[in-house]
C-alpha positions in Angstrom: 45.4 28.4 21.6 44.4 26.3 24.2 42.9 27.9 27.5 45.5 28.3 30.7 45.0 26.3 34.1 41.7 27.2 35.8 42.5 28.6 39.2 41.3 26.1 42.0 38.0 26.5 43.0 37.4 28.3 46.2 34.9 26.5 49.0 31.8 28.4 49.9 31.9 29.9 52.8 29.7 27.9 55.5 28.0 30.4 57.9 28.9 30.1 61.4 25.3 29.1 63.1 23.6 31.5 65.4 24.9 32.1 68.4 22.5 31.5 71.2 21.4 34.5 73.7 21.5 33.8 77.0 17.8 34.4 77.5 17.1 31.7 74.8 19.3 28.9 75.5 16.9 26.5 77.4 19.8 23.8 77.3 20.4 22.3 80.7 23.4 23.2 82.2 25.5 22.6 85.8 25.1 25.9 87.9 28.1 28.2 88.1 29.1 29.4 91.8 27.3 32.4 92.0 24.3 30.8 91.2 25.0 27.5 93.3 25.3 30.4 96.5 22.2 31.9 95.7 20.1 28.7 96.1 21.8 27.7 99.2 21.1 31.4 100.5 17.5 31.2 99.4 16.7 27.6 101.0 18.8 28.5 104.1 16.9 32.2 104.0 13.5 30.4 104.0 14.3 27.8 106.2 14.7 31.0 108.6 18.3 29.9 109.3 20.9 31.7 109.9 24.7 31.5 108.8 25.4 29.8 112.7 22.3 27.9 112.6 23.8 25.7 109.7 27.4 25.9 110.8 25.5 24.0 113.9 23.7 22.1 112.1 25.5 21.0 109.3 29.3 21.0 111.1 30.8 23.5 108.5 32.3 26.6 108.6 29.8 30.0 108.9 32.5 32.2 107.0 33.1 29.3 104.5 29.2 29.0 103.6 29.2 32.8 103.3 31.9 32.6 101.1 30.1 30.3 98.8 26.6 32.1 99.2 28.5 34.6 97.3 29.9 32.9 94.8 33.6 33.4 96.3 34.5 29.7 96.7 33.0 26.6 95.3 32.4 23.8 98.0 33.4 20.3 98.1 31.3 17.5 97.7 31.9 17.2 101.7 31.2 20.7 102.0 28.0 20.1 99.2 26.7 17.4 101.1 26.5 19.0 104.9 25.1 21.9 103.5 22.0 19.7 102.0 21.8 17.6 105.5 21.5 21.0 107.4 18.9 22.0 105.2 17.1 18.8 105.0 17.1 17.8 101.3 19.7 15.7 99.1 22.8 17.2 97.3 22.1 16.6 94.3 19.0 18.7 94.5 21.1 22.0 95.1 23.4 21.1 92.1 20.4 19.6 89.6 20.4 21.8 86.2 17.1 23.8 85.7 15.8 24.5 82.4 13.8 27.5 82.7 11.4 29.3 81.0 11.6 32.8 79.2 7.9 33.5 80.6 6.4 32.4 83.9 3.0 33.7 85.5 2.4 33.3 89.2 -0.9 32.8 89.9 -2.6 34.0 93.4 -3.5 30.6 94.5 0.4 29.8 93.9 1.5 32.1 95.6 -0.3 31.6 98.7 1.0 27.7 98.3 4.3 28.5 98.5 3.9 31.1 101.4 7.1 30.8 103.4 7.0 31.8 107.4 10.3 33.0 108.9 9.2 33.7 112.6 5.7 35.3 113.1 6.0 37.1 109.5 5.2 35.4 105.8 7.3 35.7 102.4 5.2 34.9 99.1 6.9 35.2 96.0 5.3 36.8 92.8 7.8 36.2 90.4 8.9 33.1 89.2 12.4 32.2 87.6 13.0 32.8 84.2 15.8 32.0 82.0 18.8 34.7 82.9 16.9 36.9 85.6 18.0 39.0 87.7 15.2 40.4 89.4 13.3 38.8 92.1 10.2 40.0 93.9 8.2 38.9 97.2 5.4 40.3 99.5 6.4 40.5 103.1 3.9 40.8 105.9 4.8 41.6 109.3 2.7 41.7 112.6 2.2 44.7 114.6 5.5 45.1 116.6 7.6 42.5 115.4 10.8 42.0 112.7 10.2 39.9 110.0 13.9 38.7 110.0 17.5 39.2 111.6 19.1 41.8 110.1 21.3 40.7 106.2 23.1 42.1 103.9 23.5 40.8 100.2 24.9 41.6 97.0 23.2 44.3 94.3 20.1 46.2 95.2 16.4 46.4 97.1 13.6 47.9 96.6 10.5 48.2 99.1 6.7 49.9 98.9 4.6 49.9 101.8 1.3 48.4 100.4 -0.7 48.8 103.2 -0.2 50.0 106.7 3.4 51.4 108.2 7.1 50.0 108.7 10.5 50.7 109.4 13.2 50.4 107.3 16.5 49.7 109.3 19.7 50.3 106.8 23.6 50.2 108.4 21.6 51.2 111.9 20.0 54.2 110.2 15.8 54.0 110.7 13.0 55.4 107.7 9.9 55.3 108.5 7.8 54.1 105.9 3.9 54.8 105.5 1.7 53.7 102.6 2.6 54.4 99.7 6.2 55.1 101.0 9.2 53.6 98.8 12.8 52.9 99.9 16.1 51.9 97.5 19.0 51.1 98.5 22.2 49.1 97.9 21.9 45.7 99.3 25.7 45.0 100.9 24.3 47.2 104.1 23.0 45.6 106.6 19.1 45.9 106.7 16.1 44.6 108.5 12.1 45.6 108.4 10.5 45.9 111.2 6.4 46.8 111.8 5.4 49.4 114.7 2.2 50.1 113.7 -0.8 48.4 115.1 -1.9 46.8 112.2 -0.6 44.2 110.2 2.0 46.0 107.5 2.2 44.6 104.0 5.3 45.4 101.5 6.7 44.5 98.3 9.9 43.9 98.2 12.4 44.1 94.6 15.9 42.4 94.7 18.3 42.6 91.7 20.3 40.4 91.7 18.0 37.7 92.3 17.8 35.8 95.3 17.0 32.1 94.5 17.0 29.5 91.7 
């Protein structure tokens, strides 16, 4: 008796390859709009700029550029490229993929380098971007009796210690009075400011999620 028809063979099943996390995909790639506004904000924010200063500057809309600081609207290469002449650099360096690492160490010498003044008051950053963060951190010093910066508002959430001496923490018009060791939290879409009224130089570090820059 002669054997039957063998069935067709079947073809082995090919595993689908590993998805990437986001945290481990160091592939370059073109930043989305929420990103895009956050550099803008950072450079315009360091620059000691404000929304006005680079609608006068740059000959575009204040509300527009807010709109694209917050990811809300995606500007035109017009829009791109009076954004980068207002804050003195070329287009296609706000636009440039980054490939980023998953660990970065900022060193005190580093720091200090890119020590950024906005008015009589100094911003150093201690962390450094990493692939998919969302937390930022800076040391802010301010002078006896001045404001380190006019008062702004921004998406997610702060976080401030008083490191050495005293400061005020102005949120939506409401004033806490910080002292060493003194933390404050808060959600960042209020409008806040710090201000130093101490006579000593005040020193704070400062937490922002999400994070503000590239």
């Amino acid at each position: 008796m002669s054997p039957g028809p063998r069935p067709p063979k079947r073809p082995i099943p090919v595993p689908p390859e590993p998805a990437w996390e986001e945290s481990r995909d160091l592939r370059p790639r073109d930043p989305s709009p929420v990103e895009l506004g956050r550099r803008i904000k950072m450079l315009r924010v360091a620059r000691g700029m404000t929304l006005k200063d680079l609608e006068e500057r740059g000959g575009i809309s204040a509300t527009h550029v807010s709109e694209i600081e917050r990811g809300r609207a995606s500007p035109t290469v017009g829009a791109l490229g009076r954004i980068a002449r207002a804050l003195g650099m070329r287009p296609a360096t706000l636009v440039e993929p980054h490939v980023l690492p998953e660990v970065t160490v900022t060193r005190a010498a580093e720091r200090v380098a890119q020590r950024v003044r906005v008015g009589a008051s100094s911003i150093e950053p201690v962390t450094g971007p990493v692939q998919g963060a969302l937390l930022g951190a800076q040391l802010l010093t301010l002078p006896a009796g001045r404001e380190a910066v006019l008062g702004h508002r921004h998406e997610g959430e702060e976080w401030a210690t008083v490191l050495a001496g005293a400061a005020v923490a102005r949120v939506s018009g409401d004033a806490y009075e910080l002292r060493e060791g003194d933390s404050i939290h808060f959600r960042a879409h209020h409008e806040h400011v710090y201000a130093n009224p101490g006579p000593d130089p005040a020193t704070l570090l400062i937490a922002v999620r999400p994070r503000q820059g590239c």
